[in-house]
C-alpha positions in Angstrom: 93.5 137.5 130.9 91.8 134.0 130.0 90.9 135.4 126.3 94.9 136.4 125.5 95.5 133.1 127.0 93.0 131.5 124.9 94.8 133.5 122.0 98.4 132.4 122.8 97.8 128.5 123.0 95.8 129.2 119.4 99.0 130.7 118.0 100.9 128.0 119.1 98.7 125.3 117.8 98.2 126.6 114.4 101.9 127.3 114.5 102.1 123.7 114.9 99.6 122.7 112.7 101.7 124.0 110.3 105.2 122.9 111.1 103.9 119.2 111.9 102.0 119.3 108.3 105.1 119.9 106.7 107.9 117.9 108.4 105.8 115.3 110.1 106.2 114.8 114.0 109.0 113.5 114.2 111.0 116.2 111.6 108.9 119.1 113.5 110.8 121.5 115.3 109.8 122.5 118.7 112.0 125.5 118.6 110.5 126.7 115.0 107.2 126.2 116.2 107.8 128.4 119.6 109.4 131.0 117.0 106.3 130.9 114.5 103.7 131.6 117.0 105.6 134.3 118.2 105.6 133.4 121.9 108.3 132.0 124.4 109.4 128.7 125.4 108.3 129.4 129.0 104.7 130.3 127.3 104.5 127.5 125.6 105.4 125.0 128.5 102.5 127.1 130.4 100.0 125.0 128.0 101.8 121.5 126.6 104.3 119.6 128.6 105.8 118.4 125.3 105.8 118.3 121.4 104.1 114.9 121.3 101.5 116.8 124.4 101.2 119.3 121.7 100.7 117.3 118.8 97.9 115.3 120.7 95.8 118.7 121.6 95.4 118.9 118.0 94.7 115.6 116.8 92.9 113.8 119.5 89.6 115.5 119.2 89.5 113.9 115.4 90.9 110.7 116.5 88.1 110.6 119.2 85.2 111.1 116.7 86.7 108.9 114.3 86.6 106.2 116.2 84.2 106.4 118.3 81.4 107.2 115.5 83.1 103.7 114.1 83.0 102.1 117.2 79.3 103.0 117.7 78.2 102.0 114.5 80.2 98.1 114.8 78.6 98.0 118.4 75.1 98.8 117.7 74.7 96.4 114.4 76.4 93.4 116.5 73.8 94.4 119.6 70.8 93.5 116.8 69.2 90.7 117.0 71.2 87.7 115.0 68.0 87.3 112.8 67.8 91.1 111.9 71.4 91.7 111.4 71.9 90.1 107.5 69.1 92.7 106.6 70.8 95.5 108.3 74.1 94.7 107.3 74.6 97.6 104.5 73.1 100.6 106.8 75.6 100.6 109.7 78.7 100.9 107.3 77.1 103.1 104.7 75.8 105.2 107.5 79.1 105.9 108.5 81.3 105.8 105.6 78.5 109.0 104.4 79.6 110.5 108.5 83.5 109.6 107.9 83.4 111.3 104.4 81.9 114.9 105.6 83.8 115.1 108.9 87.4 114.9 106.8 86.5 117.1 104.0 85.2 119.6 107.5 88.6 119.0 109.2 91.7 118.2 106.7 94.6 119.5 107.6 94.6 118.0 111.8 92.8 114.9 110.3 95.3 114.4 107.6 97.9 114.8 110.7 96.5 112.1 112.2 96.7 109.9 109.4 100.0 110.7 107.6 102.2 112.4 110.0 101.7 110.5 113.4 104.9 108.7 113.2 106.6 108.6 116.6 103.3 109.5 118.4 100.7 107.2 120.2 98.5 107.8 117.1 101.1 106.1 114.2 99.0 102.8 114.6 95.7 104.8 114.4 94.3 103.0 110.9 95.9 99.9 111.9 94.0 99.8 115.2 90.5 100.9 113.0 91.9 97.4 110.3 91.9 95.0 114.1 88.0 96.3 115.2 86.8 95.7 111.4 88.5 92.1 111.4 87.1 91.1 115.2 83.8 92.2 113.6 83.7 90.6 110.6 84.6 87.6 112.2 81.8 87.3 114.3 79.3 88.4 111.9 80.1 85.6 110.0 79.8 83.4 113.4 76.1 84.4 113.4 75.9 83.8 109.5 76.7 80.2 110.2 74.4 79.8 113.3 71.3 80.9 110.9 72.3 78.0 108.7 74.3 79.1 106.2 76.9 78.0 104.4 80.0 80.7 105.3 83.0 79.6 103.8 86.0 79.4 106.1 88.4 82.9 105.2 91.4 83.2 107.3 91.8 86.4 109.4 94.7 87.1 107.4 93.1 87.6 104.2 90.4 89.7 106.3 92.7 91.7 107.3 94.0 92.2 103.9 90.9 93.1 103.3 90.2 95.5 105.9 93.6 97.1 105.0 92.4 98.1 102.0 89.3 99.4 102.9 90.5 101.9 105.1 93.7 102.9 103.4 91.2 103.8 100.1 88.6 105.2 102.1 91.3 107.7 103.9 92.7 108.7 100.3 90.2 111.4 100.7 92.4 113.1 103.5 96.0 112.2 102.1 95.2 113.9 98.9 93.3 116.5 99.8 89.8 115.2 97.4 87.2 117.9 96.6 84.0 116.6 98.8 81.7 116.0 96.0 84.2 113.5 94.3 85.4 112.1 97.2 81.5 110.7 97.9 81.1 110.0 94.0 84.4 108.1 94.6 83.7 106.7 97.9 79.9 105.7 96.9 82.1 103.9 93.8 84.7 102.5 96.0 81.9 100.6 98.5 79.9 98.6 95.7 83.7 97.7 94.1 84.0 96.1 98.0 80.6 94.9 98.6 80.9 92.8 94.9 83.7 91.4 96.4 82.6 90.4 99.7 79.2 88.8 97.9 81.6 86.6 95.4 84.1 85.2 98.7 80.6 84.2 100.3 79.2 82.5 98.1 77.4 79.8 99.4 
């Protein structure tokens, strides 16, 4: 009984996975998707209490990694001692931009969900809220630049956020356009040292 189960709320997502990919949340229809996996509407409220429930069981796994794999990499450089972190500044962002890079090119279609087709959900902001962490951290890394003794010029956090925007919006290209993995790290790899020239000329002491 659990493995037809099992079975029925897999039709149902992949169902969804489909209609969501092609209409976006808010255009998906719960009816259609009901109708493509070939079960009833009393099956289906038997597993999701509602198309945003539904959209969630698929997209919140990814949203979980991504995030917290970028969380845990911001954390652990700013726990480094302020002395060691100017040395380790590349590995923590490199190391995860390489991790960010294989998980989407391993999971497209519900990562490219989360990122183009959240609209109306809890997860529309999802980049946005990635933009806010990489601005609060920035911002204090350049805190502890100063406290060493050097000369950080003032940037406002609007320009930093600019700036973040950027980054994240390219770096997620890979998913919206579906990139083959070995260009999308030839790309990315590219993409990084265009950034990291550009932060090197703004801080110029």
């Amino acid at each position: 009984m659990e493995e037809k189960l099992s079975d029925t709320m897999v039709k149902i997502q992949q169902a969804a996975l489909e209609e969501f990919s092609d209409k976006g949340f808010l255009g998906a229809s719960l009816r259609q998707i009901v109708k493509n996996a070939g079960v009833t509407t009393g099956a289906f409220y038997g597993y999701f209490s509602s198309k945003e429930a539904l959209f969630a069981s698929i997209v919140e796994p990814h949203a979980t990694a991504l995030m917290g794999r970028f969380m845990e990499a911001q954390i652990g450089f700013a726990e480094l001692p302020e002395e060691e972190q100017p040395r380790h500044m590349g590995e923590a962002s490199g190391d995860y931009v390489n991790w960010m890079v294989d998980y989407i090119c391993e999971h497209r279609e519900p990562v490219k969900l989360l990122l183009c087709r959240a609209e109306g959900t809890s997860y529309e902001h999802f980049i946005h809220n990635m933009v806010e962490v990489e601005v609060e951290y920035t911002l204090r890394y350049m805190d502890v630049l100063r406290r060493s003794g050097r000369n950080v010029p003032t940037l406002n956090q609007s320009l930093c956020h600019i700036i973040a925007s950027g980054m994240f919006n390219g770096l997620f290209e890979i998913a919206v356009h579906d990139m083959p993995r070995e260009q999308a790290i030839c790309d990315v790899a590219q993409f990084r040292n265009f950034y990291t020239a550009g932060w090197l000329e703004l801080m110029k002491e």
